[in-house]
TORBAGU-404123 format. One record per residue: residue number from 1; residue in three letters; x, y, z of N, C-alpha, C, O, CB in turn. Coordinates in Angstrom, 3 decimals. Glycine has a CB too. Example, Ala and Ser with C-alpha at 12.3 -4.5 7.8 and 13.67 -1.06 7.14 Angstrom:
# residues 2
+-----+------+----------+----------+----------+----------+----------+----------+----------+----------+----------+----------+----------+----------+----------+----------+----------+
:  nr : rest :      nc1 :      nc2 :      nc3 :     cac1 :     cac2 :     cac3 :      cc1 :      cc2 :      cc3 :      oc1 :      oc2 :      oc3 :     cbc1 :     cbc2 :     cbc3 :
+-----+------+----------+----------+----------+----------+----------+----------+----------+----------+----------+----------+----------+----------+----------+----------+----------+
:   1 :  ALA :   13.190 :   -5.690 :    7.800 :   12.300 :   -4.500 :    7.800 :   13.200 :   -3.300 :    7.800 :   14.236 :   -3.319 :    8.465 :   11.308 :   -4.473 :    9.046 :
:   2 :  SER :   12.850 :   -2.250 :    7.080 :   13.670 :   -1.060 :    7.140 :   12.900 :    0.030 :    7.870 :   13.409 :    1.138 :    8.039 :   14.084 :   -0.598 :    5.725 :
+-----+------+----------+----------+----------+----------+----------+----------+----------+----------+----------+----------+----------+----------+----------+----------+----------+
END
This chain:
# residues 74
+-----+------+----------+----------+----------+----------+----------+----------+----------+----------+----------+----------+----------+----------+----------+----------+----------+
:  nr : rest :      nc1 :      nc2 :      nc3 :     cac1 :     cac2 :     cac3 :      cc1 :      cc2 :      cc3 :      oc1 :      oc2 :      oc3 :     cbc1 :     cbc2 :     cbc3 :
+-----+------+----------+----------+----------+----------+----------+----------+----------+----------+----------+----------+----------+----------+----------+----------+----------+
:   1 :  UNK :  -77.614 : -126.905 :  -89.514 :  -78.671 : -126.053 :  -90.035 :  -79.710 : -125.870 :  -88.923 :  -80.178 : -126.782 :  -88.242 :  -79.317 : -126.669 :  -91.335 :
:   2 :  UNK :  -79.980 : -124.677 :  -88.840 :  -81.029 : -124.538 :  -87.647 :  -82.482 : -124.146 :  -88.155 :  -82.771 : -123.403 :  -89.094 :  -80.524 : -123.350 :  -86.572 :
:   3 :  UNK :  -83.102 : -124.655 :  -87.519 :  -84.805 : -125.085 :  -87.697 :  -85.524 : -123.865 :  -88.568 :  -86.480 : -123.944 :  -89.340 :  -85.729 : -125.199 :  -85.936 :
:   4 :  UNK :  -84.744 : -122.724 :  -88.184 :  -85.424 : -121.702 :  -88.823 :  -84.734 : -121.570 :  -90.402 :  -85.407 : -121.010 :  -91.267 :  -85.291 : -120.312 :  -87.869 :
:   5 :  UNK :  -83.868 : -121.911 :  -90.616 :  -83.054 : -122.233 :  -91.725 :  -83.666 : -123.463 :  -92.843 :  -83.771 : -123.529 :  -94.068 :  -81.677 : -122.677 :  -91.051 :
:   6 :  UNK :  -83.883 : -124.061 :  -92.079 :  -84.740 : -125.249 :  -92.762 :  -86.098 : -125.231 :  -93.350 :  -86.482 : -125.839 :  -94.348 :  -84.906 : -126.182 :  -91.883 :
:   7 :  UNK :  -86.842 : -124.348 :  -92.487 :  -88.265 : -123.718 :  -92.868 :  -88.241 : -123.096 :  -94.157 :  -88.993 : -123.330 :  -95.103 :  -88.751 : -122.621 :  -91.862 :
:   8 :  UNK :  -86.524 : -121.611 :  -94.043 :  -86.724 : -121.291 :  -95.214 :  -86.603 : -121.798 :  -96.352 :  -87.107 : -121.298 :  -97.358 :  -86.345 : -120.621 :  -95.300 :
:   9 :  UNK :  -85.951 : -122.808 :  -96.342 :  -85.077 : -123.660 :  -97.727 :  -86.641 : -123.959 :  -98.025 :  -87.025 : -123.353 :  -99.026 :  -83.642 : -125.396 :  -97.424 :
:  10 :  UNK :  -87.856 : -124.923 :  -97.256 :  -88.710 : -125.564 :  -97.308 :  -89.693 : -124.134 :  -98.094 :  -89.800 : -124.072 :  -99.319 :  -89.001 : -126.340 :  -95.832 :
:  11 :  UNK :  -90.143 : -123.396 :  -97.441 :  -90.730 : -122.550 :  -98.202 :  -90.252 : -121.802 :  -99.570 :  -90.988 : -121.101 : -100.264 :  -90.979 : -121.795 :  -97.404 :
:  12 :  UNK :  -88.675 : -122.124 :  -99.862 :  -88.469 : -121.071 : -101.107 :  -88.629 : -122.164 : -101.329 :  -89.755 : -122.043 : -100.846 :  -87.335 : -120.025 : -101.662 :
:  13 :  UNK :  -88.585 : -123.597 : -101.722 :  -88.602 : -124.700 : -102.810 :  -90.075 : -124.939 : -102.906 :  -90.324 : -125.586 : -103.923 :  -87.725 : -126.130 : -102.432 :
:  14 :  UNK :  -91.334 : -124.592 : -102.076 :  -92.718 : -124.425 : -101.914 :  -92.643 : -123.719 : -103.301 :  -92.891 : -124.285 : -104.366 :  -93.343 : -123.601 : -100.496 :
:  15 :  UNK :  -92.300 : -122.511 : -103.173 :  -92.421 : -121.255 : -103.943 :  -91.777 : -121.191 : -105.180 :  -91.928 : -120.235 : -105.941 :  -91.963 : -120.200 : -103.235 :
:  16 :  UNK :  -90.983 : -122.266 : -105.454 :  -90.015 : -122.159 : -106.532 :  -90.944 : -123.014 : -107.441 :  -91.293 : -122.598 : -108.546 :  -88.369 : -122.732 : -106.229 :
:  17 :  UNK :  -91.485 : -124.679 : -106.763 :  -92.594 : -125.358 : -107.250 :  -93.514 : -124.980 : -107.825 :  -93.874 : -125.660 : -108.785 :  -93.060 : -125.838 : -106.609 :
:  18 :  UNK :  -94.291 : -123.725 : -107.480 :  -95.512 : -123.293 : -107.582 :  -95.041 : -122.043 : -108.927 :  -95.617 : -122.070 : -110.014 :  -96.196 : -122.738 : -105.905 :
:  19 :  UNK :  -93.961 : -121.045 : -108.618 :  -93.679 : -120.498 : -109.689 :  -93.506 : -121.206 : -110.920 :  -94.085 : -120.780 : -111.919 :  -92.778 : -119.899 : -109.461 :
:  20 :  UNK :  -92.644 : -122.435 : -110.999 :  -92.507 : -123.386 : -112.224 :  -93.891 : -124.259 : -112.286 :  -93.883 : -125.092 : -113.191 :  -91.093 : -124.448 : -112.049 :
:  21 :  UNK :  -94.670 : -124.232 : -111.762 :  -96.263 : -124.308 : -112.185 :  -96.558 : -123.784 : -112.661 :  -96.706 : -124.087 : -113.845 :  -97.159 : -124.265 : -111.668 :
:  22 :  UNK :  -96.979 : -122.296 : -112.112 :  -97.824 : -121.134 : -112.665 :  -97.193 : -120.773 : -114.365 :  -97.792 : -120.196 : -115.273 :  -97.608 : -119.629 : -111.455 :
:  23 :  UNK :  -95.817 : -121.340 : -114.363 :  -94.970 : -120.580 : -115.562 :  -95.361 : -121.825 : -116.657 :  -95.745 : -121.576 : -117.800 :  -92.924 : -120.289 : -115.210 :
:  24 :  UNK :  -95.207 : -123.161 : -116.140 :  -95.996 : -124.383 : -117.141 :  -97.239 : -123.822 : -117.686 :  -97.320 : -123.492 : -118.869 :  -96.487 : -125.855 : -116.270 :
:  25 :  UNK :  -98.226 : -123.704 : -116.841 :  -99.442 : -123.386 : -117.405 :  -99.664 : -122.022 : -117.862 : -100.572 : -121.985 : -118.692 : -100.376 : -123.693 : -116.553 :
:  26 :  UNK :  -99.385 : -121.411 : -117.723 :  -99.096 : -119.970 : -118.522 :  -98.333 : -120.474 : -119.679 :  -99.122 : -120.103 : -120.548 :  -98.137 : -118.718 : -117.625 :
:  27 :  UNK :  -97.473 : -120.989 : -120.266 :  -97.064 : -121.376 : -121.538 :  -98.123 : -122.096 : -121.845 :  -98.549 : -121.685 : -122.925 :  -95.794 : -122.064 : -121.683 :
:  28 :  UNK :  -98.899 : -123.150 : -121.353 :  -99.477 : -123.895 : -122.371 : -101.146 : -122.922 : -122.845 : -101.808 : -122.859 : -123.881 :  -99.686 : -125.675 : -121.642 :
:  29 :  UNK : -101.276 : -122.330 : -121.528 : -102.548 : -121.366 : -121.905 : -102.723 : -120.310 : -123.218 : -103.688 : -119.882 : -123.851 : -102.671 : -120.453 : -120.725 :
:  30 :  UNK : -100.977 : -120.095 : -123.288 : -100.472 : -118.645 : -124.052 : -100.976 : -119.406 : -125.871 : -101.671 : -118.999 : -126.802 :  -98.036 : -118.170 : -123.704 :
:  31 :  UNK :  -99.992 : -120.908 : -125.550 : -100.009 : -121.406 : -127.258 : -101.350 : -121.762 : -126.969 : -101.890 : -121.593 : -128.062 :  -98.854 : -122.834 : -127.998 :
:  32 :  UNK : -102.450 : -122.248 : -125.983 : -103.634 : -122.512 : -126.771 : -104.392 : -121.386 : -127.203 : -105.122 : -121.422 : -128.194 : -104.479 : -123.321 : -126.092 :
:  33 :  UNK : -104.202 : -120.188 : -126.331 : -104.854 : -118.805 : -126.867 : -104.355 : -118.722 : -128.583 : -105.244 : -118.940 : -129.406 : -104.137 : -117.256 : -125.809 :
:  34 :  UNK : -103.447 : -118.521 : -128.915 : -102.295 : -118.520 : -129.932 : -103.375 : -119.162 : -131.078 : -104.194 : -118.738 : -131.893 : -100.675 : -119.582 : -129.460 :
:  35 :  UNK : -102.765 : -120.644 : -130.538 : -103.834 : -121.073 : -131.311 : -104.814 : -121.139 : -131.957 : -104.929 : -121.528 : -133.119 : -104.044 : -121.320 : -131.196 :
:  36 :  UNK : -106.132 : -120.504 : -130.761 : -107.183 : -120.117 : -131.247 : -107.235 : -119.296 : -132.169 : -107.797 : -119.476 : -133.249 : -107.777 : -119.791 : -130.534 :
:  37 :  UNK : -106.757 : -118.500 : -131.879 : -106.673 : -117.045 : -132.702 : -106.481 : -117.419 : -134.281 : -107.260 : -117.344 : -135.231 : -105.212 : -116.002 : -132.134 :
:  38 :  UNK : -105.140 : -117.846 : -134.173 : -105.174 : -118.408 : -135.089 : -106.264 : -119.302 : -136.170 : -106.698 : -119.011 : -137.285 : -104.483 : -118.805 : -134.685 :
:  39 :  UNK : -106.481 : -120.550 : -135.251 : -107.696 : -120.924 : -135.905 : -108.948 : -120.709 : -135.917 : -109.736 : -121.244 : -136.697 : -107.794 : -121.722 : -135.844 :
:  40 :  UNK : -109.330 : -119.612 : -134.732 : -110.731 : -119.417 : -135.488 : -111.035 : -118.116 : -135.450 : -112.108 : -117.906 : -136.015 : -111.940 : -120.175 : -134.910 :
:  41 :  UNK : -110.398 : -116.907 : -134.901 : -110.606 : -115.398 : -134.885 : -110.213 : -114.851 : -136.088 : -110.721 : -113.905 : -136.691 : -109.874 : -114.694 : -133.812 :
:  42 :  UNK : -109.313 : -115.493 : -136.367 : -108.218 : -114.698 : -137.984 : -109.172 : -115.849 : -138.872 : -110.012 : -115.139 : -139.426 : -105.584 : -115.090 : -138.128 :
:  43 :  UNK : -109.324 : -116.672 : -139.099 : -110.503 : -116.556 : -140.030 : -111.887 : -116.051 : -140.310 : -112.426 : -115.715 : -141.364 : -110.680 : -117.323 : -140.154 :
:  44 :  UNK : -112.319 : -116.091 : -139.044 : -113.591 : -115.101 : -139.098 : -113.683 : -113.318 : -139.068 : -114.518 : -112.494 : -139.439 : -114.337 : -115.528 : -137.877 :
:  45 :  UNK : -112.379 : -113.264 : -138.433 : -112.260 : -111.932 : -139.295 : -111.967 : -111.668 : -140.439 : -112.273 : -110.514 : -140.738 : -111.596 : -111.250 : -138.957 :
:  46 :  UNK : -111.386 : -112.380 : -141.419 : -111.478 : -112.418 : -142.839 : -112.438 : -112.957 : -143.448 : -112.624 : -112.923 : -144.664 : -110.579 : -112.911 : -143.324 :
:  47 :  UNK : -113.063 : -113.453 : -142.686 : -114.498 : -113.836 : -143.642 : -115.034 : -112.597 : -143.770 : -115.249 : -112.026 : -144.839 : -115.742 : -114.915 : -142.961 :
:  48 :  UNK : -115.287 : -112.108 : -142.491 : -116.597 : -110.731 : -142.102 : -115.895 : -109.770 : -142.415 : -116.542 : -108.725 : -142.469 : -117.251 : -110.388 : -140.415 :
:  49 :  UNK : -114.885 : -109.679 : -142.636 : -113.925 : -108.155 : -143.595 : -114.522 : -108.107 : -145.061 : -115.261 : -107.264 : -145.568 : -111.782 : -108.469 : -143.904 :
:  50 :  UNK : -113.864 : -109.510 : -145.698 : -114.404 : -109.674 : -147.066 : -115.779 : -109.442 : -146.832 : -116.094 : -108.496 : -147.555 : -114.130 : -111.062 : -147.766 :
:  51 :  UNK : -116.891 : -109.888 : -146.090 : -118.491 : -109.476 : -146.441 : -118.497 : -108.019 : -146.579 : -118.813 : -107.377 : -147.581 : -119.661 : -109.903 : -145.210 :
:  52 :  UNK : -118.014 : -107.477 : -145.173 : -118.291 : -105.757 : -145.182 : -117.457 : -105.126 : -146.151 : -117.848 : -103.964 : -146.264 : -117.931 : -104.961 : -143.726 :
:  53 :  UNK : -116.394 : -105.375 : -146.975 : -116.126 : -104.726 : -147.982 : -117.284 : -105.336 : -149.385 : -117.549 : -104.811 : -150.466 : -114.460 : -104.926 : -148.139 :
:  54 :  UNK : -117.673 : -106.403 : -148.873 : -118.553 : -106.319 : -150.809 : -119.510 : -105.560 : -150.420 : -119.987 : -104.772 : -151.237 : -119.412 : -107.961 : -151.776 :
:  55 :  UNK : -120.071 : -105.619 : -148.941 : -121.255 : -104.592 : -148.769 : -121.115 : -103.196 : -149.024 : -121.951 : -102.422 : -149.491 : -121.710 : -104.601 : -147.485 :
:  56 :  UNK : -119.592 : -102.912 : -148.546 : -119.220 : -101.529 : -148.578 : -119.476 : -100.553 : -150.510 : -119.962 :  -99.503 : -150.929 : -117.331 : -101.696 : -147.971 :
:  57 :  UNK : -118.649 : -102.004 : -151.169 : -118.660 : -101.581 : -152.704 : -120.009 : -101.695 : -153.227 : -120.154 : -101.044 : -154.261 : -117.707 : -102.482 : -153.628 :
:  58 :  UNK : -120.971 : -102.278 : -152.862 : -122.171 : -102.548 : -152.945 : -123.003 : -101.486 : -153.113 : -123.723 : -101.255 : -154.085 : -122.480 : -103.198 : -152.028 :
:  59 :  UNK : -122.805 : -100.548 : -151.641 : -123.623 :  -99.509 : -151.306 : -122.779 :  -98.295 : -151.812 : -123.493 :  -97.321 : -152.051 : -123.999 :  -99.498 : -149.752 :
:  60 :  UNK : -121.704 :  -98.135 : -151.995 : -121.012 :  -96.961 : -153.073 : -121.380 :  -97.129 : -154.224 : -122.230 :  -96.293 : -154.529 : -119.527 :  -96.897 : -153.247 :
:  61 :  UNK : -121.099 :  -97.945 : -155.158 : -121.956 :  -98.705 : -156.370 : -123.054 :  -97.910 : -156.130 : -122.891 :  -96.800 : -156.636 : -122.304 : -100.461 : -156.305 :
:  62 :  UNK : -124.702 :  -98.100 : -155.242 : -125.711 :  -97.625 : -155.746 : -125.906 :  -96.144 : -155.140 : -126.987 :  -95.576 : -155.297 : -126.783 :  -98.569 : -155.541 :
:  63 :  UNK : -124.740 :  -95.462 : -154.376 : -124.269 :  -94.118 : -154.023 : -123.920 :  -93.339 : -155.364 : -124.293 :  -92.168 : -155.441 : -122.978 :  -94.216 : -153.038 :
:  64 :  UNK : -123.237 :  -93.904 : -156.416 : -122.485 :  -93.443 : -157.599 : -123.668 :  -93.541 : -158.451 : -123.739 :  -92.685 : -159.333 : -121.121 :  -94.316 : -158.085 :
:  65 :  UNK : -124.971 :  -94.725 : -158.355 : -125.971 :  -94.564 : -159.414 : -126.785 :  -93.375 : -158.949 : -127.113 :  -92.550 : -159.802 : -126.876 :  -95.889 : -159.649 :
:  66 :  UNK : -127.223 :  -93.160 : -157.411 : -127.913 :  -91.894 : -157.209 : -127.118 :  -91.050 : -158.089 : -127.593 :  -90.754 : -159.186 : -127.985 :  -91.372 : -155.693 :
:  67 :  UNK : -125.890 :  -90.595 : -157.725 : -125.650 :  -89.059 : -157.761 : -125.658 :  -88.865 : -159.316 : -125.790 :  -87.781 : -159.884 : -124.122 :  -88.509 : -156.975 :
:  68 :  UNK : -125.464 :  -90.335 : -160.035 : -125.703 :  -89.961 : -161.506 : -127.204 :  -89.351 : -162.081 : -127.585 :  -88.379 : -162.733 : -125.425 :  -91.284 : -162.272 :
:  69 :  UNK : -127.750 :  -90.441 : -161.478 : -129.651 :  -89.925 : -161.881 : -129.569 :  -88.533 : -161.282 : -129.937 :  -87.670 : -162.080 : -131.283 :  -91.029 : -160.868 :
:  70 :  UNK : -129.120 :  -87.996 : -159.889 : -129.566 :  -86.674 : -159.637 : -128.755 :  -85.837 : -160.770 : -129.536 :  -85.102 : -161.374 : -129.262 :  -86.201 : -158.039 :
:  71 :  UNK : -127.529 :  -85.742 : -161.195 : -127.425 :  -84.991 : -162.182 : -127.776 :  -84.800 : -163.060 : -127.864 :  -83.641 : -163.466 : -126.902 :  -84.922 : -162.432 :
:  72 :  UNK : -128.226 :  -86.071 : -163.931 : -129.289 :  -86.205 : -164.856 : -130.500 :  -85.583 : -165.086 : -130.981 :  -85.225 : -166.161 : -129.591 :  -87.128 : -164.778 :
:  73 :  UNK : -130.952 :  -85.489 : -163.953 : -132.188 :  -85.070 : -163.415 : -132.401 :  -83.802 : -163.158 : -133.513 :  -83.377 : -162.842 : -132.439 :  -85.637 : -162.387 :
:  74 :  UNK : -130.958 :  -82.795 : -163.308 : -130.880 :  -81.492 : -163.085 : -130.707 :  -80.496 : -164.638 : -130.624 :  -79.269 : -164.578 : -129.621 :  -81.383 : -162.032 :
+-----+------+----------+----------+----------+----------+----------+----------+----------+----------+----------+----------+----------+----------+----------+----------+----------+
END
């Protein structure tokens, strides 16, 4: 094997190391994102969905009492 042959073996197994790094921690980053989401984005978006829909029925509710009094009123 000649010297320049050897360098390369040495640098693709550099590179092979570092890819099966980068690819470890990219899986474990992916399930802790995952995770999160899971535990705390998807519940707080269903919390604050459910609020803005009671607000939503809330303010139609006293949308439907105007337009009654204005007809009333006509």
């Amino acid at each position: 094997m000649t010297e320049f042959d050897r360098k390369v073996e040495e640098a693709s197994a550099r590179f092979n190391r570092s890819v099966a790094n980068i690819a470890e921690t990219l899986e474990k980053e992916t399930a802790d994102l995952v995770a999160y989401l899971n535990d705390e984005v998807v519940p707080a978006v269903r919390t604050h969905s459910s609020k803005a829909l009671r607000t939503a029925a809330g303010k139609l509710s006293e949308f439907a009492d105007f337009l009654e009094k204005q007809r009333k009123n006509s």
